[in-house]
N, C-alpha and C positions, 0 to 999 in steps of 0.2 A: 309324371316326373320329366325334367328336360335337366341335358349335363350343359351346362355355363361355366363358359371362361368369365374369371371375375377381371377386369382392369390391369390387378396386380399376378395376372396371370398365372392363379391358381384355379383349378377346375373343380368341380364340385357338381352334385345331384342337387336340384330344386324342387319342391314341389309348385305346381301348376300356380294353383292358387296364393302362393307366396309371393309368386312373380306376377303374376294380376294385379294383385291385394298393392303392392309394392312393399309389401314388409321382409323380402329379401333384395337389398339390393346390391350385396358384395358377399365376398367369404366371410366376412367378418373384417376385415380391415378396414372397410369406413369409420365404421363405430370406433374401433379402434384411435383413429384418429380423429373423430369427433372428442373423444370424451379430452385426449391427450391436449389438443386447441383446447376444451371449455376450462380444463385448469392450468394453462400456459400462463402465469400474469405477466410474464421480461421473459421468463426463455433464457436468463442467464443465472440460475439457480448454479449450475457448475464451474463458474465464471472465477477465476482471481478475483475480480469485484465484486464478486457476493460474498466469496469469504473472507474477503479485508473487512467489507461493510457488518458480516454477523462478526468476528471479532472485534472492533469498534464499541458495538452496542454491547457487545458483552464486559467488555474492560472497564466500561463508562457505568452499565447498567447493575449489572449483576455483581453483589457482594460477594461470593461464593468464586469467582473466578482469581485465578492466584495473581493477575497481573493488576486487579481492583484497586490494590491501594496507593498501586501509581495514578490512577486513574481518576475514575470516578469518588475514591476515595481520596482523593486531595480535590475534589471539585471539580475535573472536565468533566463537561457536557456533551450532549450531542445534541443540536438544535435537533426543536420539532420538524421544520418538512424533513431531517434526515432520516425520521423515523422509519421511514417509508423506501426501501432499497430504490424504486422506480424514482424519486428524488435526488438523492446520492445521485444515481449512475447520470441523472439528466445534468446535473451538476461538474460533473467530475470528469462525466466520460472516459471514454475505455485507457485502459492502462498503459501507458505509450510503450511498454516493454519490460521484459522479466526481471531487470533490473531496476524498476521503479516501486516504490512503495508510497504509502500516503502517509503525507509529512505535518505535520500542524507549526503555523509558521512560529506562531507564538506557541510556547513549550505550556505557558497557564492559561492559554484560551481554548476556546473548545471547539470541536471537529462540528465544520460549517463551511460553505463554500469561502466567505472570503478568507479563512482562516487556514484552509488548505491547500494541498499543491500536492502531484505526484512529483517526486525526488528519487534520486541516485539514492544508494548508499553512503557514499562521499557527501552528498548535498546533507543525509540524513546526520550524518555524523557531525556535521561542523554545525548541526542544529537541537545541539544536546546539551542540558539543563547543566550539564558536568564540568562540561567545555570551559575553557581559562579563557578570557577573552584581553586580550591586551590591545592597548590604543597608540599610536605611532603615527608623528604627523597630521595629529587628527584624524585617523584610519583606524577601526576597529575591528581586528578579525580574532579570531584562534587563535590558536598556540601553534595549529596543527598548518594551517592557511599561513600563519609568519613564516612557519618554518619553510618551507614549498616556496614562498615568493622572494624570500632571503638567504635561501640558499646553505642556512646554517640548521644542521642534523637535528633532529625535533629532540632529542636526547639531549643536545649538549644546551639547546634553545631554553628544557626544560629545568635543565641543570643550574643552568643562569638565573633564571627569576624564583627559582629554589635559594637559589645562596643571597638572594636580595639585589640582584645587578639592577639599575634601570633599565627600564623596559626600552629607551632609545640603544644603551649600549648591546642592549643584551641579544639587539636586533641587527645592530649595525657592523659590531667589531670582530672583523674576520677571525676565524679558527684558525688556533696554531697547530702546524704539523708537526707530526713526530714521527721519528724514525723507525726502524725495528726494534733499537736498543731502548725505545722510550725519551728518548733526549728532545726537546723542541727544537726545532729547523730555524 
C-alpha cells in the first residue's frame, strides 16, 4: 500500500497494484469529472436561456400547459433548428440583461431567429396584440408611445379616442388646466 496525494489534494491509501495497473489514478475526482464532461451538451442547462427556450417549447408544444392557448393554440410555432436549445442559443445569444426577454416581432409569427429579438419590458409592451395603435402624420405608434412623445397624460389621450376625438386632435390639442376648485384656467 503507498498513501498519495491526489491532484486535488486529498490523501488517500493505494494499493500497489492499483497504481501499477493504473486503475487508480485519483480519489475519485477524475471520474468524477469525466462522467460530469461526457453528459455536459452547452453547460447552460441553469441558464435564463435555457428556461426562456423550455418555456417556449412548452407554450407552442404542449396542450396541457395553461399559457397553450395563447400559443400554440392559436398557431405559433417554433421552427425546426429551434428545436434543439444549442440552436436557439447559437441564434439568439446570451441575454443582454435581466431586464430583457424574448420578444417575437410579429405577435402571429413564430419564434425563429428572424422573427425574434431580446427586448425591454417597455419594447415588450408597446409590442402587444392589445396595444391601440393610432397613426398621426403618417406615423404609427401606441397609444402608450403617443402619449410619451406628445406630452398629453395616456389617460386623458385614452379618454379622447374613447369619446371619438380624431386621432390628429386627440394628439395635438393641449390639456386644459384646472384649478383646486375644478374650474379651467
Amino acid at each position: 500500500c503507498w498513501v498519495c496525494e491526489c491532484s486535488c489534494g486529498i490523501v488517500r491509501t493505494v494499493l500497489s497494484n492499483n497504481l501499477v495497473s493504473g486503475k487508480s489514478r485519483s480519489c475519485g475526482c477524475y471520474n468524477s469529472d469525466v462522467v460530469v464532461e461526457r453528459n455536459t451538451i452547452h453547460g447552460l442547462s441553469n441558464s435564463s436561456e435555457h428556461m426562456i427556450w423550455c418555456s417556449l417549447l412548452q407554450r407552442c408544444t404542449n396542450p396541457r400547459n395553461a399559457r397553450h392557448a395563447d400559443y400554440g393554440g392559436r398557431g405559433i410555432t417554433v421552427c425546426d433548428s429551434w428545436l434543439k436549445f444549442e440552436n436557439f442559443y447559437a441564434d439568439m445569444g446570451p441575454r443582454p440583461s435581466k431586464e430583457h426577454t424574448l420578444d417575437r416581432k410579429d405577435n402571429d409569427g413564430p419564434y425563429s431567429k428572424e422573427n425574434c429579438r431580446w427586448a425591454t419590458i417597455e419594447e415588450q409592451c408597446n409590442n402587444k396584440r392589445s396595444n391601440r395603435l393610432l397613426t398621426h402624420n403618417g406615423e404609427t405608434q401606441t397609444m402608450s408611445e403617443w402619449s410619451i412623445s406628445s406630452g398629453i397624460p395616456y389617460g386623458i389621450l385614452k379618454s379622447r379616442i374613447l369619446r371619438g376625438w380624431d386621432v390628429d386632435r386627440a394628439i395635438t390639442e393641449p390639456v386644459r388646466k384646472h384649478n383646486k376648485r375644478g374650474d379651467i384656467q
